[in-house]
C-alpha positions as CSV (number, residue, x, y, z in Angstrom):
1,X,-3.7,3.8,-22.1
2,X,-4.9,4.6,-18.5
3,X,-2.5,5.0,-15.5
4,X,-1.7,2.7,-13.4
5,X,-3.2,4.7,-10.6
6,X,-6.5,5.1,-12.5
7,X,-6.5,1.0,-13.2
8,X,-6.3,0.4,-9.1
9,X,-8.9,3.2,-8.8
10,X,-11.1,1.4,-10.7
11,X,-10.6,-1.7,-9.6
12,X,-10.9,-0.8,-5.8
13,X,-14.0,1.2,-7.1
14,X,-15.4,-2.0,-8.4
15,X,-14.6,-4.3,-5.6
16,X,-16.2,-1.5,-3.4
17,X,-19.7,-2.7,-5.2
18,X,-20.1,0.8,-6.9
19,X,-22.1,0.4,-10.7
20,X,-19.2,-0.2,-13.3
21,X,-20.4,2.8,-15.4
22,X,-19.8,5.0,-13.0
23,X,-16.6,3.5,-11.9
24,X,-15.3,4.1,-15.6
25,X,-16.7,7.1,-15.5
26,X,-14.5,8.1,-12.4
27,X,-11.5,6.1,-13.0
28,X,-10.8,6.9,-16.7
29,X,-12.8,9.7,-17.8
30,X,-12.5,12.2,-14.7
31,X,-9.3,10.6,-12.1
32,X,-7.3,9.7,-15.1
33,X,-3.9,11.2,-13.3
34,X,-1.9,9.5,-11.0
35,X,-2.3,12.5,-9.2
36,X,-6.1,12.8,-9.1
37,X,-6.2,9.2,-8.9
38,X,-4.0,8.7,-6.0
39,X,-6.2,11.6,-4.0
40,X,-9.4,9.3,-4.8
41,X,-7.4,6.3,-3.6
42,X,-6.7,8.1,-0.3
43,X,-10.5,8.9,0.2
44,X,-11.5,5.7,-0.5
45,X,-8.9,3.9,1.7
46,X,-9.7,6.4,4.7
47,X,-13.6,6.2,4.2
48,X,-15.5,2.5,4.6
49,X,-18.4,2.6,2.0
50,X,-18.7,5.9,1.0
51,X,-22.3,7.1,-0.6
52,X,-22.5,7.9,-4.4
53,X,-23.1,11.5,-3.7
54,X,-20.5,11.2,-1.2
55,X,-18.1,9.7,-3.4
56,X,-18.7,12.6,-6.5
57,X,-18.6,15.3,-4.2
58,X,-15.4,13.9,-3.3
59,X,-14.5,13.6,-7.0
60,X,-15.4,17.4,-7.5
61,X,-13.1,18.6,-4.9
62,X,-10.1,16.6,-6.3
63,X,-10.8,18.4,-9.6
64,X,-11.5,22.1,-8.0
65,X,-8.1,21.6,-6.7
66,X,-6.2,20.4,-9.5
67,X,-7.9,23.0,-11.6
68,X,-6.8,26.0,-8.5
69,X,-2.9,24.2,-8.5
70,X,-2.9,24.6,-12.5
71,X,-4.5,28.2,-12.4
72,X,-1.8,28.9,-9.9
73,X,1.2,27.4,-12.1
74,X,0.0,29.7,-14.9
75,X,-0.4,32.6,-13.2
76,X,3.0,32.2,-12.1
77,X,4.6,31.5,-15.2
78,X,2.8,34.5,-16.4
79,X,4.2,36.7,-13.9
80,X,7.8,35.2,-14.5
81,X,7.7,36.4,-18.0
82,X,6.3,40.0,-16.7
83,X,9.1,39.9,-13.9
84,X,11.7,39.5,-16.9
85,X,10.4,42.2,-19.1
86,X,10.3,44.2,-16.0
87,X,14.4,43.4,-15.6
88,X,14.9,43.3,-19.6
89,X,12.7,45.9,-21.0
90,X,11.2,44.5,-24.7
């Protein structure tokens, strides 16, 4: 089941006159996080009629991000675990 985020996407995609592959495409296959989703929903609120390339490239940046936020979380939860061998010893 999509999220309910990824449901407006779509629709707002859709009602924007986009091709309804593509807004599938976006909605369910790519922005299918209420987090991603809600960051396409801003762009599209704050931009009028967005071009296609416009609108992937904007698609791209929402996933570079999530992907540099999830790298981040790991990389800390990696260093937790080093911190409490560090404290523990093994």
């Amino acid at each position: 089941m999509a999220a309910s985020r990824s449901e407006e996407l779509y629709k707002v995609l859709v009602s924007k006159g986009y091709e309804e592959g593509l807004c599938r495409e976006i909605a369910y296959k790519y922005m299918n996080t209420d987090y991603t989703a809600t960051r396409m929903l801003g762009y599209l609120y704050r931009m009028t009629q967005p071009r296609v390339e416009d609108l992937v490239d904007e698609m791209l940046a929402i996933l570079s991000d999530r992907d540099q936020i999830i790298q981040k979380k790991e990389m800390e939860q990696a260093q937790a675990v080093i911190n409490e061998i560090y404290r523990k010893g093994l």
